[in-house]
C-alpha positions as CSV (number, residue, x, y, z in Angstrom):
1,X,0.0,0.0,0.0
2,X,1.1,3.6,-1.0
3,X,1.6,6.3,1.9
4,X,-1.1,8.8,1.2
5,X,1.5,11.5,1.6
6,X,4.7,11.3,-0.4
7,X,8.2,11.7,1.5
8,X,11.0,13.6,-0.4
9,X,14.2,11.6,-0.9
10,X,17.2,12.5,-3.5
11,X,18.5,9.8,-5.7
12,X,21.7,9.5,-7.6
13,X,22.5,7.2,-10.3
14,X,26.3,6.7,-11.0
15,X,27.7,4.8,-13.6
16,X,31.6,3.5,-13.7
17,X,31.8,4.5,-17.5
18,X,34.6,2.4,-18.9
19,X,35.9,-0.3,-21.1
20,X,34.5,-3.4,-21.4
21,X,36.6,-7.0,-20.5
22,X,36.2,-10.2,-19.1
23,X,36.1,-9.5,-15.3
24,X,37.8,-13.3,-14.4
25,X,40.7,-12.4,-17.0
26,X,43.7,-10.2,-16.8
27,X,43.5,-6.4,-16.5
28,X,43.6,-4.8,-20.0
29,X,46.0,-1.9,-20.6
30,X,46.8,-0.1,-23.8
31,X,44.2,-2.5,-25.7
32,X,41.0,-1.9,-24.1
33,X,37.5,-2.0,-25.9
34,X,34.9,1.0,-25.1
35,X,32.6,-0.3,-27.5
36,X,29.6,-0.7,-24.7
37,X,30.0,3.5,-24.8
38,X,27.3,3.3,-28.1
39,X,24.8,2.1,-25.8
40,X,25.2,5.0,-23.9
41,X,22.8,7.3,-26.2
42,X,20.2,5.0,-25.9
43,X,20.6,4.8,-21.9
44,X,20.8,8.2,-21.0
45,X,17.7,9.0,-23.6
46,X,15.9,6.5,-21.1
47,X,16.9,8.5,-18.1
48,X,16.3,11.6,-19.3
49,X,12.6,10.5,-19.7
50,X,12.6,9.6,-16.1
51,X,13.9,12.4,-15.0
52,X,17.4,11.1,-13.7
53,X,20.4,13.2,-14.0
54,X,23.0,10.7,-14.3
55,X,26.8,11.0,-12.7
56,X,28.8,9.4,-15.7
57,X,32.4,8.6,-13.9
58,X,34.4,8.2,-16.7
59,X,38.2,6.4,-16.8
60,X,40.9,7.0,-19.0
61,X,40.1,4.7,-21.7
62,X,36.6,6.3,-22.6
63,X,38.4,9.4,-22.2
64,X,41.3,8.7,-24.4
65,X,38.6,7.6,-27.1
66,X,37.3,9.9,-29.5
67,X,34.5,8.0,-30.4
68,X,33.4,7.5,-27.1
69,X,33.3,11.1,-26.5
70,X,31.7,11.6,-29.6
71,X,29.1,9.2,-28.4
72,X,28.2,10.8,-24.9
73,X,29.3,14.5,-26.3
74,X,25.5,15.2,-26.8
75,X,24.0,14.9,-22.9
76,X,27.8,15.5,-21.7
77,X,27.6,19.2,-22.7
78,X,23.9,20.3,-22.3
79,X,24.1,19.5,-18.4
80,X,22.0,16.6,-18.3
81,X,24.2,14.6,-16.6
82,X,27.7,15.0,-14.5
83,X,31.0,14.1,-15.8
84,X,33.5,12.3,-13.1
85,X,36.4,10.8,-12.9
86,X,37.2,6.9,-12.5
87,X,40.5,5.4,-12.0
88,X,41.4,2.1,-13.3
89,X,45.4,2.0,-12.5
90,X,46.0,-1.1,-15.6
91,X,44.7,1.5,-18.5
92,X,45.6,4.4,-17.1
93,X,49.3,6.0,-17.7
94,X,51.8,6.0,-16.7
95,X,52.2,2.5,-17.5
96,X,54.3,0.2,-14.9
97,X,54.0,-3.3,-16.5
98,X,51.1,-5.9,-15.4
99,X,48.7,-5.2,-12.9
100,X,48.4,-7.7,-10.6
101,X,44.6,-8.2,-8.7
102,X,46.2,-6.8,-5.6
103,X,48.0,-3.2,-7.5
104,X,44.4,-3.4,-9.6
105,X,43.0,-1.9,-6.4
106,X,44.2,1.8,-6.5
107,X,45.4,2.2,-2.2
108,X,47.8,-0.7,-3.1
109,X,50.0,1.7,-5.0
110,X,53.1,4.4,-4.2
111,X,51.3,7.2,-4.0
112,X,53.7,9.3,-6.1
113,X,52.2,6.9,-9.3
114,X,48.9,7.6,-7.9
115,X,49.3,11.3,-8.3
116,X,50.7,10.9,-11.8
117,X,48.1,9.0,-12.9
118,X,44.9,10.8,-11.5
119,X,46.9,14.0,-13.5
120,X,46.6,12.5,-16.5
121,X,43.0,11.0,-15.9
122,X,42.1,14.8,-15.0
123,X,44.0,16.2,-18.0
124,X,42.4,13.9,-20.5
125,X,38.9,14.2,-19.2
126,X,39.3,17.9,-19.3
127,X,40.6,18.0,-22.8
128,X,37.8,16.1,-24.0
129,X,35.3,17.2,-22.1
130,X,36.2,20.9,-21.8
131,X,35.0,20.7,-18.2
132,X,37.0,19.5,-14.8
133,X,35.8,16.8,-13.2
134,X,35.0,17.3,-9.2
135,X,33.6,14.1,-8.2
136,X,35.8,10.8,-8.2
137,X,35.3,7.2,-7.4
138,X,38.2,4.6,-7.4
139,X,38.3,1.7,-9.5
140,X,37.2,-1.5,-8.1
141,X,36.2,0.3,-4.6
142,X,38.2,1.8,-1.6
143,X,40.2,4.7,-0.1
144,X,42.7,5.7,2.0
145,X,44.4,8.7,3.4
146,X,47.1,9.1,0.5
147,X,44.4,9.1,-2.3
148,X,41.9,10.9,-0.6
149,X,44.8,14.3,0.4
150,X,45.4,13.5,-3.2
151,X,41.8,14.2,-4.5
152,X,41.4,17.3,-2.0
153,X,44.5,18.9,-3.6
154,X,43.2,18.1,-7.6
155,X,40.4,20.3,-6.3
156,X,38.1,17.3,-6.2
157,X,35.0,18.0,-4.0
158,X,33.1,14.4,-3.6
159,X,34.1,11.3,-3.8
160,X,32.1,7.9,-3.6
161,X,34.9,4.8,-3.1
162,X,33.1,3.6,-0.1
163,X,31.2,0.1,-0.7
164,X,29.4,-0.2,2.8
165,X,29.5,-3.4,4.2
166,X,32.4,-4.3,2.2
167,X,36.1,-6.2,2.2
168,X,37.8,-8.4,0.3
169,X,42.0,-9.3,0.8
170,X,43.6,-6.0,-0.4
171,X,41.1,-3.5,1.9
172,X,38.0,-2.8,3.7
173,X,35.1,-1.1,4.0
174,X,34.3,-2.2,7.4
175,X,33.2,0.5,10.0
176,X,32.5,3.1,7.6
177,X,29.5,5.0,7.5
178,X,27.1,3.8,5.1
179,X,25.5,7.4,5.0
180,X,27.2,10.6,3.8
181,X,29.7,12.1,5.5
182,X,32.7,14.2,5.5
183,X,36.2,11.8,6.0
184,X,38.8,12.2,8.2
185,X,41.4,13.2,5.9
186,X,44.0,11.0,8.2
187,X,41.2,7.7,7.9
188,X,38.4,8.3,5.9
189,X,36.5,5.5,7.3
190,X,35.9,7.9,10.2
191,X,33.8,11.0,10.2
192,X,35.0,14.6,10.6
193,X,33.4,17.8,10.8
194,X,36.3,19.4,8.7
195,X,34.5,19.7,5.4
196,X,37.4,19.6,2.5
197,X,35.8,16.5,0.2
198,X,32.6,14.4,1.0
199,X,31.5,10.9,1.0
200,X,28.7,9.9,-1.0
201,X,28.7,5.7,-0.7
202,X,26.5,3.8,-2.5
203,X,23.8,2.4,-1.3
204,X,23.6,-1.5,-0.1
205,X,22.1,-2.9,3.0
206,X,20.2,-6.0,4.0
207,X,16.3,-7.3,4.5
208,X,16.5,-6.8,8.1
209,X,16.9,-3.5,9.9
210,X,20.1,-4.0,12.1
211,X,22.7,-3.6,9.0
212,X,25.1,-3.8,11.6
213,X,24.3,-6.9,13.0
214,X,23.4,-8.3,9.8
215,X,26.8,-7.3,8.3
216,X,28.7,-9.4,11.2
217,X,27.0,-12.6,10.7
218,X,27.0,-12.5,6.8
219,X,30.6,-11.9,7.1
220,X,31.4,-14.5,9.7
221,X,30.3,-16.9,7.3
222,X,31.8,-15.5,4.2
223,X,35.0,-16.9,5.1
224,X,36.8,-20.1,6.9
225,X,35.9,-22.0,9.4
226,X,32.2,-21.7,8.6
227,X,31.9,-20.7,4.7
228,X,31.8,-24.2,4.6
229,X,28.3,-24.4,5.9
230,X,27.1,-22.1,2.9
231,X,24.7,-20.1,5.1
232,X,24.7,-17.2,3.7
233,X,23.4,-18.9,-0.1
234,X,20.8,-20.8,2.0
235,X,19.8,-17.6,3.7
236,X,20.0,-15.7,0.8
237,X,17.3,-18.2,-1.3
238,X,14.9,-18.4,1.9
239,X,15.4,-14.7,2.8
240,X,16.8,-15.2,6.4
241,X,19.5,-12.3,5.5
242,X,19.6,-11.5,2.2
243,X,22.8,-8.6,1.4
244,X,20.6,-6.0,-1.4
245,X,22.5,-3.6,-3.3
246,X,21.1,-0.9,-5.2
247,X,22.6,-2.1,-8.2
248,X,20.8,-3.8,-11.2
249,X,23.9,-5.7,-11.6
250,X,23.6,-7.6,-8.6
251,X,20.1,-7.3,-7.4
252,X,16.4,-8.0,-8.6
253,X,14.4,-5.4,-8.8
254,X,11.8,-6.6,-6.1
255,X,15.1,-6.7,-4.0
256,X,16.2,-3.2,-4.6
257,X,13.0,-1.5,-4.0
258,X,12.7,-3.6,-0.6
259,X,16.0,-2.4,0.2
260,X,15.3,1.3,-0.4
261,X,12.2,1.4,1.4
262,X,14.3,-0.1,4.4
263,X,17.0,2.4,4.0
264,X,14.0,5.3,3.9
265,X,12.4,3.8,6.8
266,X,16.2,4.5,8.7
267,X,15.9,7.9,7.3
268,X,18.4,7.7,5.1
269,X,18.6,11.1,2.7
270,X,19.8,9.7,-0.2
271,X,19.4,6.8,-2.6
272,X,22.7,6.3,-4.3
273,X,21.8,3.5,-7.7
274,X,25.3,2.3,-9.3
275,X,26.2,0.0,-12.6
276,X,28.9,-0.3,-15.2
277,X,28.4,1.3,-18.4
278,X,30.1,-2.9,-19.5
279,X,27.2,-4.1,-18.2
280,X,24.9,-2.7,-21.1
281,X,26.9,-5.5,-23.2
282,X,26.1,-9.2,-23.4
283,X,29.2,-10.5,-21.1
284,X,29.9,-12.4,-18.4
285,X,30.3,-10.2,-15.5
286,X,26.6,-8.9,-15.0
287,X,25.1,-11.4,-12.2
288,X,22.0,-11.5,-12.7
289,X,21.4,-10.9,-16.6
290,X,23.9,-11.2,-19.2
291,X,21.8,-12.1,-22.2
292,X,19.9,-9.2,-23.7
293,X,22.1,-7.0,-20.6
294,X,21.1,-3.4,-22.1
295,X,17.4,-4.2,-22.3
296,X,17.6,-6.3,-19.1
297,X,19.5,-3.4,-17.2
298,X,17.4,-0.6,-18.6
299,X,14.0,-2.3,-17.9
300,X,15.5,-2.9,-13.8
301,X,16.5,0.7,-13.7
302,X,12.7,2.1,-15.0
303,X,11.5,-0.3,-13.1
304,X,12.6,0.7,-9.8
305,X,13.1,4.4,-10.9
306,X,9.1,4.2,-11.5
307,X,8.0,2.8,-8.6
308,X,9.8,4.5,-6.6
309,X,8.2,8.0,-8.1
310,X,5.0,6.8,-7.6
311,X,5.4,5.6,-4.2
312,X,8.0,9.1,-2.8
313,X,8.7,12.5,-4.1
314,X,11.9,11.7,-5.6
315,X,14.5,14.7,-6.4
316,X,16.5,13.8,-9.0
317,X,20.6,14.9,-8.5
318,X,23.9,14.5,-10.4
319,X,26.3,13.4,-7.4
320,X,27.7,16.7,-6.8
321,X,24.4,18.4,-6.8
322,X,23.3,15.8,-4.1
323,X,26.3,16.2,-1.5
324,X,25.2,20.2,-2.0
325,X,22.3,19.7,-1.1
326,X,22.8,17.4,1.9
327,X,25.1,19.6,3.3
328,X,23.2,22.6,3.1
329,X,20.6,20.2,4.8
330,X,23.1,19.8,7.9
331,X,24.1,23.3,8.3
């Protein structure tokens, strides 16, 4: 049943705009494909009738590719959408040899080839864009204090490399907050109230209210001595604890609108949608649908996109226009 009287929430949709490759295979450098960019047109058009403002973070090798450009030159420039930036350290010069899973991850690197990389990301996007990107997300997830002093000196004003409820080998998400926040520029898993770049994660939670709790015990038994047990698949197929992302990569759409009502219901100010531009192609690494991916994605996103408008007044934002927003909000 519909509430009778409709509760304004923003939403964001970001989308890692880059080149397309087989996820389970080696990192591509100077030969990368941005072909899935020509579905692009057809994508945004499909937003733009909904009413979303997408954040496009783009990566070097959609930059670096004139016909990519060409491609999203038409809603780039007539401020339909936001242009960021999105670092992938194996395509992105300078070049160092091959990337390894753990150097794929951005924090694993010196941070003097950091720097020297984002400045050419930020050069290219600017040359090809004619605008300066001021919102950033890392490739593959995560940040630490050496990127993140690195983005506030590039003049980068929000940044969205937190995956709440997230770790794998190389970092963690652990303990941060899944709402936004300003970072401590020193561990930006903690909140500050110095206000030089914000944090706009994405949005992922579970079917049950205590994300916290939920969060330990899926990730007690994501790994040894009691993966074995497979408890969080059997939980997951008779909805014990099911983990929902906002993602229509990785979750169904029934499963994304239950988790944003749950995150409204904890008063959270923002919905925060994300996807790979490679996922509008037919290809492996899209969970859920990877036959007939750029109709199977588009029909998720209107799918949740409209229900959601008919259920809450939604305000549509580019990224940067929603950590505005919320921060005038908290002053």
């Amino acid at each position: 049943m519909y509430q009778d009287e409709k509760r304004p929430i923003i939403f964001v949709l970001s989308v890692d705009t880059e080149e397309e490759w087989d996820w389970s295979g080696p990192f591509p450098e100077q030969n990368t494909s941005v072909k899935n960019i020509d579905k692009l047109p057809a994508f945004h058009k499909m937003c733009a009738d909904l009413g979303v403002r997408p954040t496009y973070f783009v990566d070097y090798a959609v930059a670096d590719s004139d016909d990519a450009v060409k491609a999203m030159s038409a809603f780039s420039a007539n401020g339909s959408c936001e242009i960021g930036a999105h670092l992938h350290p194996w395509c992105n010069p300078p070049y160092v040899g091959v990337t390894t899973d753990e150097k794929s991850h951005v924090i694993n690197l010196p941070v003097e080839l950091v720097s020297q990389k984002l400045d050419r990301l930020v050069e290219r996007i600017e040359q090809q864009f004619s605008l300066k990107p001021t919102s950033f997300r890392t490739g593959r997830w995560g940040i630490d204090s050496k990127v993140l002093n690195l983005l506030v000196d590039a003049g980068f004003t929000v940044d969205s490399s937190i995956y709440p409820y997230y770790q794998c080998e190389y970092f963690s998400c652990h303990g941060a907050p899944p709402l936004p926040y300003w970072p401590d520029l020193a561990n930006p898993l903690q909140q500050t109230k110095i206000n030089k770049i914000y944090e706009l994660p994405v949005t992922v939670g579970f079917n049950r209210q205590n994300f916290t709790l939920c969060n330990q015990v899926h990730s007690l038994f994501s790994k040894p001595p009691y993966s074995w047990t497979r408890f969080n698949g059997v939980a997951w197929h008779t909805r014990l604890l099911r983990k929902n992302f906002l993602c229509p990569e990785l979750s169904l759409v029934d499963d994304m609108l239950a988790l944003c009502d749950t995150v409204i219901q904890k008063d959270y100010p923002v919905l925060h949608m994300y996807m790979h531009s490679s996922s509008l192609v037919d290809n492996n690494n899209n969970l859920i649908g990877n036959h007939n991916a750029e109709q199977f994605i588009s029909k998720s996103v209107e799918q949740v996109i409209t229900r959601l408008k008919n259920k809450y007044n939604i305000e549509f934002c580019t990224i940067t226009e929603a950590a505005q927003k919320l921060q005038s909000l908290n002053e």
